[in-house]
N, C-alpha and C positions, 0 to 999 in steps of 0.2 A: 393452508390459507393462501400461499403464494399460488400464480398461474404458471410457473414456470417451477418444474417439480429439483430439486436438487438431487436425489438418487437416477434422474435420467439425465442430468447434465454434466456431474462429474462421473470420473470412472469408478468404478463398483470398489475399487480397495480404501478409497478417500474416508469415509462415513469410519470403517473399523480402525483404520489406521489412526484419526486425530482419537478415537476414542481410547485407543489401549498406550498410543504414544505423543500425541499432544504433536505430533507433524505428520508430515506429510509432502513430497514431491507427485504433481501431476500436470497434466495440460491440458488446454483448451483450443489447442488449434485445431479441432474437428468441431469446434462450437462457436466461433468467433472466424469475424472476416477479418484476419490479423494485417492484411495488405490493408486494408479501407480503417480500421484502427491507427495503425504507421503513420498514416497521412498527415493524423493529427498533434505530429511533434515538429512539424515545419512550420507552424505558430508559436509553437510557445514562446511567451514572454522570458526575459530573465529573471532570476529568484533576487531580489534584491537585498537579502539578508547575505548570501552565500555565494563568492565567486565562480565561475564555468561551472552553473547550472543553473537550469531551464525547468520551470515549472505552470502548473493550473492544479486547481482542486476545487472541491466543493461539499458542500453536506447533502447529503441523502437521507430517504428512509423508505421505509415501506408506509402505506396508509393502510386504512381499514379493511381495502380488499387484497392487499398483498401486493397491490404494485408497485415500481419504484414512484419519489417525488422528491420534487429539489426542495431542499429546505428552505435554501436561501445565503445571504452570510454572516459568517462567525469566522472568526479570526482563529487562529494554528495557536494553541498557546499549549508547550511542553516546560514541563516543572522541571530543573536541574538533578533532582536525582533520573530523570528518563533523558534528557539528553544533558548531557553536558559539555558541548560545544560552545565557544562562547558566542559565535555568532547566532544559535539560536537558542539556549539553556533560556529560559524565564523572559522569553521575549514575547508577545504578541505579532503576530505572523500573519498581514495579510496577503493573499494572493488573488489574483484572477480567477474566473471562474474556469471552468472544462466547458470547451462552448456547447450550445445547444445542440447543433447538429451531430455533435458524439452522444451527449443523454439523448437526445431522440430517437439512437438506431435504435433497432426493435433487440439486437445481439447484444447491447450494451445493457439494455433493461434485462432482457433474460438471465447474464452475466450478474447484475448488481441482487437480484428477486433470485437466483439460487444462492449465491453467495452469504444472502439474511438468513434464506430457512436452511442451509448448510450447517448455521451455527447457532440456529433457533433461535434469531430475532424476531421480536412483533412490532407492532405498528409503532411508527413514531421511534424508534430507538436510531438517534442519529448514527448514519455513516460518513468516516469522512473518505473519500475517492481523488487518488491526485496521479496526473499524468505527472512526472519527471525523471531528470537525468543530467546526462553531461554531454560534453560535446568540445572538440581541441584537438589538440596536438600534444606529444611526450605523456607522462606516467602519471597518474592521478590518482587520490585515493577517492572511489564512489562518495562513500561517506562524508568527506568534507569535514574528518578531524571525529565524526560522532562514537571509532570503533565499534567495540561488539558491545551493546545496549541492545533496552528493551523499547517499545514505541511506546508505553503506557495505557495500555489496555487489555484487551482479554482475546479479541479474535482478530487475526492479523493476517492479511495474505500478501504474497509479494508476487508478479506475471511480468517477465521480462517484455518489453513490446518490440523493441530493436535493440540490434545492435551489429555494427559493422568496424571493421578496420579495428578489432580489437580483442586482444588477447588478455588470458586473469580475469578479474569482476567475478571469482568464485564465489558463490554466498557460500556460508558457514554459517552453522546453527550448533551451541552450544547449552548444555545444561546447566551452565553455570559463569556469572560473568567475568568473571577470571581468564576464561578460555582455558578452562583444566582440563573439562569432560567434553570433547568434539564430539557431536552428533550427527555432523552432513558437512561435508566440503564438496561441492558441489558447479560444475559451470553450469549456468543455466542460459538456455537459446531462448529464443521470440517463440512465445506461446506456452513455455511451464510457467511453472507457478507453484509457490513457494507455501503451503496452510501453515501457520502454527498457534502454540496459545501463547498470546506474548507475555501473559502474566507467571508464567511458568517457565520460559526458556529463555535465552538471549539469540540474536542474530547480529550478522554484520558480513561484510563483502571485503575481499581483498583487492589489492590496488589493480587496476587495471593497464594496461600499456600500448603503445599503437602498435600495427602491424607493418602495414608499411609508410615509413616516417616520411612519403612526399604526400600523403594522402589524409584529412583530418578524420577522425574518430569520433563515434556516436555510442549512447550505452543511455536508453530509456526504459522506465518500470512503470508501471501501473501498481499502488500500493492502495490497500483498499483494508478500513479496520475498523471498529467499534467497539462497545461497552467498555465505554473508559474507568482505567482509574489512576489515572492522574488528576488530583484534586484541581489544578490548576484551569485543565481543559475544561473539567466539570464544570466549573464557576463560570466561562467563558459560556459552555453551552446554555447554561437555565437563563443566564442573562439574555440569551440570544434568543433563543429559543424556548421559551415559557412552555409551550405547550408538550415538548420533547419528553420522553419517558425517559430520567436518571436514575440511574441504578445507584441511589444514595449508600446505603451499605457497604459501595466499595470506592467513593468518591474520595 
């Protein structure tokens, strides 16, 4: 359905890999102009839920022909058993959009239109796509308190965008949220990217630290997920978006 084929975007082991193990490590920096990408974390606003970080997001989907289209807005709403941070657990979460000139590139659409048929979305099954990160001086933990958690969904990817003057920010991907069973520890540079099924695994990143401490530190992702089942988001989305396909059954 999509115009942008997903077997000639990611690399050939991606498709068997999420099949037999529910992840996956790959990259896109032979697909994406990751320098014209970058550009776009010298706006971002700050998250005003969450101190030292920077964030935009937005909804997406595909339409009838498989392209991407912006939904529009809907608020971030994660239920307490998926995050349990206080500053975001059972909150309603708006943000800024991702401006248009990044959903405009023709890399970005490519990028969003394999990423749906990657994981065999159709039309109308909202995505939600958020630039952010952090940015400072001394030790910080990515997460902002959320440890190893799930997002509350089903297909979840993570694409480091930048990152400089900083050491650690390993991601870690567990089988269980305990952090018994490690499945990936991991650094990840500008341009991997992280597949997994969230409904099936945990992830979370370890603390990251400057390099050299006369110089501030940066450490951006591009998170990009759908088919919720976090009842919470659910409710947020039909409200939002009436016309959106919800995967009731697992709401």
């Amino acid at each position: 359905m999509t115009t942008t084929n997903a077997q000639s975007f990611w690399q050939h082991h991606v498709s068997k890999a999420l099949a037999e193990h529910d992840w996956c490590f790959t990259h896109v920096r032979d697909r994406i102009d990751l320098d014209a990408w970058q550009a776009f974390t010298r706006n971002l606003p700050r998250d005003p839920y969450v101190d030292r970080r920077w964030k935009r997001m937005s909804w997406l989907a595909l339409d009838e022909q498989g392209h991407m289209k912006n939904l529009g807005e809907c608020p971030m709403a994660q239920g307490g058993q998926y995050n349990d941070a206080a500053s975001m657990a059972d909150k309603l979460r708006w943000y800024p959009a991702l401006e248009q000139d990044f959903l405009d590139r023709p890399d970005v659409r490519a990028f969003v239109e394999a990423w749906a048929e990657l994981w065999g979305l159709g039309a109308n099954e909202p995505i939600l796509m958020q630039i952010t990160g952090v940015r400072g001086s001394g030790e910080l933990d990515p997460l902002q308190g959320q440890g190893i958690h799930a997002d509350g969904c089903r297909y979840l990817s993570i694409m480091v965008l930048d990152r400089d003057n900083v050491s650690g920010a390993e991601s870690v991907l567990y089988a269980d949220r305990a952090g018994q069973e490690l499945l990936a520890d991991q650094v990840m540079e500008p341009g991997d990217v992280l597949h997994l099924r969230d409904d099936r695994l945990f992830h979370g990143a370890k603390a990251l630290r400057q390099d050299d401490p006369g110089q501030p530190y940066e450490r951006f992702i591009i998170i990009i997920n759908s088919s919720f089942v976090d009842g919470f988001q659910n409710r947020m989305l039909r409200r939002y978006f009436p016309e959106a396909v919800i995967h009731e059954h697992i709401a």
